[in-house]
NURO-237230 format. One record per residue: residue in three letters; x, y, z of N, C-alpha, C, CB in turn. Coordinates in steps of 0.2 Angstrom, whole numbers, plus 5000, padded with zeros to 4 digits. Glycine has a CB too. Example, Ala and Ser with C-alpha at 12.3 -4.5 7.8 and 13.67 -1.06 7.14 Angstrom:
! NURO-237230
ALA506649725039506249785039506649845039505749785045
SER506449895035506849955036506450005039507049975029
***
This chain:
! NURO-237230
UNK494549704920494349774919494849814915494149814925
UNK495549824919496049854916496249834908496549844919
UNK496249754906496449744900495749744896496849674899
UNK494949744898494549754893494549824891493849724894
UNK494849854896494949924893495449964886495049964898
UNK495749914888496749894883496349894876497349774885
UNK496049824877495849804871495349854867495449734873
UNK494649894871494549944866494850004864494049944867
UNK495250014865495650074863495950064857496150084866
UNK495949984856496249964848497149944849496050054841
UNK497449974851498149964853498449964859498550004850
UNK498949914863499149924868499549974871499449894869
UNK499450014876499550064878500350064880499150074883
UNK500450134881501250114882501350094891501950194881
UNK502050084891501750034899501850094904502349964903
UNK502050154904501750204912500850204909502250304912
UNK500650214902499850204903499650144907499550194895
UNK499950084906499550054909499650044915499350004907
UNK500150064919500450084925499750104930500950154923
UNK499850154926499450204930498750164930499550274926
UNK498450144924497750104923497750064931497750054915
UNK498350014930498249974935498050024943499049934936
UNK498650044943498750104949498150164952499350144948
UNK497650144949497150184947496550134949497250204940
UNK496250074946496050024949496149994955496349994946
UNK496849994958497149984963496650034970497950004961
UNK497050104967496650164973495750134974496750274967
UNK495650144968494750144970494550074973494150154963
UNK494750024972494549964978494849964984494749894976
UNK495650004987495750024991495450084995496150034989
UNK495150124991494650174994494050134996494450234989
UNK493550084992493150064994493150005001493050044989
UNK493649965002494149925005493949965013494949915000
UNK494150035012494450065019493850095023495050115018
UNK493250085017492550115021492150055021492050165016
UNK492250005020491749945021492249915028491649885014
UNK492849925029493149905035493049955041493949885033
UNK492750015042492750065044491750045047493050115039
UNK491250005042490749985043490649925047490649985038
UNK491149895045491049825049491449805057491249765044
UNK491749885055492049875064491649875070492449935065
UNK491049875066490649925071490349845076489849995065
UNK490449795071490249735075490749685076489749715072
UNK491249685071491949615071492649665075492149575060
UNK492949645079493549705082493949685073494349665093
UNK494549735073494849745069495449695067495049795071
UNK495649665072496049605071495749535069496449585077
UNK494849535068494549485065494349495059494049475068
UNK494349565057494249585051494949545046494249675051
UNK495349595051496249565047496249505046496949555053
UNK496149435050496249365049495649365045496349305056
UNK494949365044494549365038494749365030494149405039
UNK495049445031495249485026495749435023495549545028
UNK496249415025496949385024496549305022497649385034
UNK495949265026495849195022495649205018495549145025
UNK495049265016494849265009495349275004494449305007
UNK495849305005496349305000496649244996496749345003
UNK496849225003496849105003496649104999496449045008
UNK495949104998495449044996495349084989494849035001
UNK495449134986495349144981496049124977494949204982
UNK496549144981497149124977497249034974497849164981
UNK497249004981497148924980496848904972496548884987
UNK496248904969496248894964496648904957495848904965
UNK496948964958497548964954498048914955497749024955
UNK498248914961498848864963498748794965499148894968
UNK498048764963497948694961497948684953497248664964
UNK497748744949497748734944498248734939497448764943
UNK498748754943499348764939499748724944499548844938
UNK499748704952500248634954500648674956500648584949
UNK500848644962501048684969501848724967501148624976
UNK502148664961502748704958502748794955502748654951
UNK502248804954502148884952502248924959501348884949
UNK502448894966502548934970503448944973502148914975
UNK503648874967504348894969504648974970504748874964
UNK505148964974505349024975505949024977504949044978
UNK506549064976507149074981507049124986507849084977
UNK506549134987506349214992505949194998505749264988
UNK505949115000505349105005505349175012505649025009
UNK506149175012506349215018505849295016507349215020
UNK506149315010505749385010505149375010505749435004
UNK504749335007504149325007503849335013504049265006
UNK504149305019503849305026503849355026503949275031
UNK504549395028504849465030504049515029505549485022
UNK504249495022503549565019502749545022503449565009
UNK502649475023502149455026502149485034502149385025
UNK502649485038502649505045502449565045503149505048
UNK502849615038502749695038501949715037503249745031
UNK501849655032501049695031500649675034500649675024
UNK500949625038500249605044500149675049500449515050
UNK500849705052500649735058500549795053501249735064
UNK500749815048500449885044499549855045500949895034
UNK499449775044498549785043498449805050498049725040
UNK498449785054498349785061498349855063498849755063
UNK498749895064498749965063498249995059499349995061
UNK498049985053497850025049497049995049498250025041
UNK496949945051496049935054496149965060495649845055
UNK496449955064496249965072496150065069497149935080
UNK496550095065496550165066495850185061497350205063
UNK495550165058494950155054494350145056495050115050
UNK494550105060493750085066493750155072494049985072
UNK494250195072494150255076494250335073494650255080
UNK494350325068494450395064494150405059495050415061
UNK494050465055493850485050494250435043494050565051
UNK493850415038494450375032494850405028494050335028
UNK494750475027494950515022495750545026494150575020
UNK495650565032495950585038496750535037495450565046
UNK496350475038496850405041497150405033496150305045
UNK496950415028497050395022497550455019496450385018
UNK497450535021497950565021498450555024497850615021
UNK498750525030499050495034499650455030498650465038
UNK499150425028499750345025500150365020499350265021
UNK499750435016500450475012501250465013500350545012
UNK501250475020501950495022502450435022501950525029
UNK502150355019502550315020502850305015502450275022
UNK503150365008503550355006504250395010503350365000
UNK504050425012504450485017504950425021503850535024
UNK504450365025504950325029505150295026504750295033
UNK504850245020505150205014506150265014504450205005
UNK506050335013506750345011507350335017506750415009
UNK506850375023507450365029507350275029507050415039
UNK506850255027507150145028507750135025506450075024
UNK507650155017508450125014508950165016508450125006
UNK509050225018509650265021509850205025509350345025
UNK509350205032509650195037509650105037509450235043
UNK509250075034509450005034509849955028508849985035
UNK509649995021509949975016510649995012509649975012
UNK511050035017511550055015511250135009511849985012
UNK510850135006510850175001511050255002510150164999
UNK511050295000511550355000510750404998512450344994
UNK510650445002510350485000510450555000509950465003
UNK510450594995510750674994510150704999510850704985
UNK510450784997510050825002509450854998510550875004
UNK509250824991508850844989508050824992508950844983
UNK508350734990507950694994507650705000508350654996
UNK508150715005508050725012507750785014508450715014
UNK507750815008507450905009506650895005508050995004
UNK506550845001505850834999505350775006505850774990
UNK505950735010505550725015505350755021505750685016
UNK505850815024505450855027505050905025505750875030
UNK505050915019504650945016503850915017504950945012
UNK503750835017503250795017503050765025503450755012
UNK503550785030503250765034503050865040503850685037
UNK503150915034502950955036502250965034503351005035
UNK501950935028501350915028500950875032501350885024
UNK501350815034500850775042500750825046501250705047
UNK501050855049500850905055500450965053501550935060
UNK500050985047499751015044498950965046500151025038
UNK499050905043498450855044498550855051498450775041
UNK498950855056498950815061498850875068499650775061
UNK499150955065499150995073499250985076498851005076
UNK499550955080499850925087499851005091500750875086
UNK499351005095499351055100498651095099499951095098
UNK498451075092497851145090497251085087498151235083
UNK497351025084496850975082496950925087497050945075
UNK496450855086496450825091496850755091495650815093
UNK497650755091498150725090497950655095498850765091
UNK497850595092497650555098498050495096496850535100
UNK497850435101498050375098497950345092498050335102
UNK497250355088497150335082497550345076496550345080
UNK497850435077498250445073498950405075498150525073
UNK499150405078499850365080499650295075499850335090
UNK499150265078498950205074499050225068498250165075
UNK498750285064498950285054499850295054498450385049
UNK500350315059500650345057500950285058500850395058
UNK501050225063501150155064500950125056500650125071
UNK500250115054500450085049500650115042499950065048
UNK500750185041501350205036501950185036501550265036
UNK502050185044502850135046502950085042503050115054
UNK502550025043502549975041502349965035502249935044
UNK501849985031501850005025502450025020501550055028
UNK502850055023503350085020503950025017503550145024
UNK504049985024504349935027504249865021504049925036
UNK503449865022503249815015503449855009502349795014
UNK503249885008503549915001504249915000503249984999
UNK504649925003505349925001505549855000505649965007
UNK505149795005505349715002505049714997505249655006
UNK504449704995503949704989504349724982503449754990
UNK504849804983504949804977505649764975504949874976
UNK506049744980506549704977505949624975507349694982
UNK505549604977505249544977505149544970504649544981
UNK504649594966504249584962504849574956503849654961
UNK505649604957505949594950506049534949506549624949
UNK505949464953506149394952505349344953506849374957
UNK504949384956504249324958503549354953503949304969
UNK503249324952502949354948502049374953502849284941
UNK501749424953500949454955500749414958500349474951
UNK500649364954500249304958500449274964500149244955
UNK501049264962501449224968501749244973502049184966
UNK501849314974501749344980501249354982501849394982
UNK500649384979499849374982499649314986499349384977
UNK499849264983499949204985499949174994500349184982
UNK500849204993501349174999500849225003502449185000
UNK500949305000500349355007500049345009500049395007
UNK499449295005498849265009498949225013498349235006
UNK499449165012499549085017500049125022499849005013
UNK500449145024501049185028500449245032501749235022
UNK500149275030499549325033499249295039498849355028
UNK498749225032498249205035498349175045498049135029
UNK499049135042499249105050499449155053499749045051
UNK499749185054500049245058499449295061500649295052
UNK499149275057498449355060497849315064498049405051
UNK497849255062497449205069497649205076497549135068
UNK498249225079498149215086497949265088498449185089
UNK497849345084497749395085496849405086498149445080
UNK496749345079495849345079495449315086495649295073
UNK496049275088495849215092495749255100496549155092
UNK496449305101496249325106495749375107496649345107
UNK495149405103494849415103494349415099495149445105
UNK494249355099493549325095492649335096493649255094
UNK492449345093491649335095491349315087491349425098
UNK490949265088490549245083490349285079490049225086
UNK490649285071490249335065489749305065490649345057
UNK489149365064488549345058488749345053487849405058
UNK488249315048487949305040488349365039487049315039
UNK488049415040487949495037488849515040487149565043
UNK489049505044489849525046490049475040490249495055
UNK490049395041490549375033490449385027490549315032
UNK489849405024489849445018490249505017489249455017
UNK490249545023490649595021491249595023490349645022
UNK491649555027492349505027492449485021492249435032
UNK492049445018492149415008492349485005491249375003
UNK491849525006492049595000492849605001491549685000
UNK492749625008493349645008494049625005493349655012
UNK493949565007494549515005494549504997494349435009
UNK493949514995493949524985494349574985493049544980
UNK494149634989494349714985495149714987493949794989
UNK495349694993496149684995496449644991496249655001
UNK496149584989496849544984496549574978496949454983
UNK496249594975496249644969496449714969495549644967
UNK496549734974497049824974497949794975496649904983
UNK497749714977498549694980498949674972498549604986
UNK498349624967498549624961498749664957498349604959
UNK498249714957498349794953499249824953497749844959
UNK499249824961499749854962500549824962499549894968
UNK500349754961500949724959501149724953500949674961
UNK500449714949500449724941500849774939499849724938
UNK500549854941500549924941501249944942500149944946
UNK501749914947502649924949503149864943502849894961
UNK502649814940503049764936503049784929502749684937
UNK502449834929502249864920502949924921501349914919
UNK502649964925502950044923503550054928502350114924
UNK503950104927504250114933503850174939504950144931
UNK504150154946503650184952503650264949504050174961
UNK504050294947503850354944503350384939504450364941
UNK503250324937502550354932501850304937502750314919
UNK501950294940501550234944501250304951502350144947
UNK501850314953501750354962501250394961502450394965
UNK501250444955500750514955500050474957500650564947
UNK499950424953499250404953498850384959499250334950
UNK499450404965499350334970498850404973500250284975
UNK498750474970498350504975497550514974498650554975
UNK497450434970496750454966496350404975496450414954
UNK496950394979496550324983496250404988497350254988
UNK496450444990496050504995495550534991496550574998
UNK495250534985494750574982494050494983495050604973
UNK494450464981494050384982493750384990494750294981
UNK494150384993493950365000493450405003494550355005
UNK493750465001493350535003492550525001493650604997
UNK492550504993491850514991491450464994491750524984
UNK491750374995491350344998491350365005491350284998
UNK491750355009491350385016490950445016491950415022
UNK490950515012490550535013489650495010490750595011
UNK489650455006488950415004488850395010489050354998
UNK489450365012489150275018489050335025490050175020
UNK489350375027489350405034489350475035489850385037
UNK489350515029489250575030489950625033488650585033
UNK490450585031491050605031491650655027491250555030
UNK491750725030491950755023492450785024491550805021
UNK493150785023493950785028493850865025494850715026
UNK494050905030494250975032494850995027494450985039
UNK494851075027495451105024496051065022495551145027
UNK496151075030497051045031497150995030497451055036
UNK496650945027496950885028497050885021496650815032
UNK496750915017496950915009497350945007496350935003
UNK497451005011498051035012498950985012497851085019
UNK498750965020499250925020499450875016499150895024
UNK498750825013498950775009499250785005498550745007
UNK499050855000499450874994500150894998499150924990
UNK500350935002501150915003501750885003501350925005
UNK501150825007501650755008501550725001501350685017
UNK501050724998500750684991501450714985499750714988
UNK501450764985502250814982502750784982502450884987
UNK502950784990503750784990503750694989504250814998
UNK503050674988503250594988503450574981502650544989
UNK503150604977503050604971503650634967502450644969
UNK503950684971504850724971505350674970505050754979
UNK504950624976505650564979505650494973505350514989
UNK505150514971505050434964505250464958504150394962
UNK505250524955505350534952506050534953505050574952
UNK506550574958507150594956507550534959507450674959
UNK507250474961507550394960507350374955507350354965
UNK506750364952507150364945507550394940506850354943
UNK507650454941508050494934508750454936508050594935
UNK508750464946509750424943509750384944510450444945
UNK509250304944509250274942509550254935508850284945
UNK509050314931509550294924509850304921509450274921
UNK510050384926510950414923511450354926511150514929
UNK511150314932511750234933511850194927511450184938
UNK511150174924511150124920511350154913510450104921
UNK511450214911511650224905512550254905511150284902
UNK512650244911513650244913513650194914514150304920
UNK514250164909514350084909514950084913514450044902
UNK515350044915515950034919516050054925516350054917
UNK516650084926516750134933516750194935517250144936
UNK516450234929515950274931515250274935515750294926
UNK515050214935514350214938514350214945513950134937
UNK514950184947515350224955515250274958515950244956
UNK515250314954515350414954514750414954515650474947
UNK514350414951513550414951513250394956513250374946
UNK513250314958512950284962512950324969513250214962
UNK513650344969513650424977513350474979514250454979
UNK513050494971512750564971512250554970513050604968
UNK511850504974510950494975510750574980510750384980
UNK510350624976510250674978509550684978510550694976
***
């Protein structure tokens, strides 16, 4: 879709255009993705959905990787592979279980905030040095969740815990992902995600299994189509452009999700949560942006200046 659109435009787009194309692509099968999993909760639990979701992805990727020989999975990354496989399993796990009980649009302005954690993750786990600008665009953004969230005056329960569990994790995969993508190529993490998912998320199916119908696996298959296609998208989408011209887009996924739930369920998310979304959607957008700018005030000070720089991440 994305490159038959390349092609009629007559010339290749510059790469935050096609960034964003991808990232764009990405959102609306994601939006669709989160209302057909919100549908079928209603008959398969949430952790059957997961291990479904995760084998179609298998099985759609495998033909690629007989066609091209098992060699195309090399990798020096087995260990990150998993890593990010462990993070996206319990992020999926959270994020069906909170989908099968909330509103989608609600659960979806929620997951905004995990760029917020993504910043306190590299602070506090990656050594990275974060200024006070930073840190003042994330409380900034997690004064937006309690806007969506009310805790005292809206009805704060454990579904919402479950969206904010899977932003955690969420954030957790994205922060391996992005060092992943500079050395393995879309496919081949879509890949390892599907076979590392697939087993990991079976004994979760297992313990609570019940016979799918017909009508449950068909819509197990879509899902699993639309999830490794918003998974490709968005690997493509961070390997084209940089996350800065990539992150704004990432807010077309709440207008998506919004408009199908209201079709399929008559779903229509209130004031504050659009309110909210856009605050935390802001300071996210704040945080990618001013990681990339000194980003490449580093890269353009050659020597032991880049030192000086590298400390005054702000």
């Amino acid at each position: 879709m994305i490159k038959a659109a390349m092609k009629r435009i007559g010339k290749k787009p510059s790469a935050p255009t096609q960034g964003a194309l991808w990232m764009i692509a990405a959102c609306v099968c994601l939006g669709v993705l989160n209302v057909a999993v919100r549908y079928i909760s209603q008959e398969l639990h949430p952790f059957q959905i997961a291990f479904f979701r995760n084998a179609m992805q298998l099985l759609i990727m495998l033909p690629w990787v007989l066609s091209r020989g098992v060699g195309v999975l090399r990798t020096k990354r087995l260990r990150g592979h998993f890593l990010r496989s462990l993070s996206g399993l319990a992020a999926m796990l959270s994020w069906f279980s909170a989908l099968a009980l909330m509103p989608v649009a609600e659960a979806t302005a929620i997951t905004f905030t995990a760029p917020l954690f993504a910043t306190m993750g590299a602070a506090l786990f990656l050594g990275e040095s974060v200024g006070r600008r930073r840190w003042g665009a994330t409380a900034v953004g997690f004064v937006g969740a309690m806007i969506i969230l009310r805790p005292g005056v809206g009805s704060f329960d454990g579904a919402h815990m479950l969206a904010i569990m899977a932003a955690v994790f969420i954030s957790a995969s994205g922060l391996i992902i992005k060092s992943m993508s500079r050395t393995d190529a879309p496919n081949v993490i879509a890949a390892y995600m599907g076979m590392f998912m697939t087993i990991l998320s079976l004994p979760f199916a297992l313990f609570v299994w019940r016979t799918p119908s017909a009508h449950a696996l068909g819509w197990a298959a879509v899902i699993g189509i639309l999830a490794t296609s918003a998974q490709l998208c968005l690997n493509r989408a961070f390997r084209v452009a940089d996350a800065s011209a990539v992150v704004p887009f990432d807010f077309v996924r709440l207008p998506a999700a919004a408009l199908v739930a209201y079709i399929a369920f008559g779903e229509a998310p209130d004031m504050w949560t659009w309110v909210g979304a856009g605050v935390i959607f802001t300071s996210g957008v704040y945080i990618a942006r001013r990681e990339a700018r000194l980003h490449a005030r580093i890269l353009a000070i050659p020597g032991p200046a880049v030192s000086g720089i590298g400390r005054d991440r702000s």
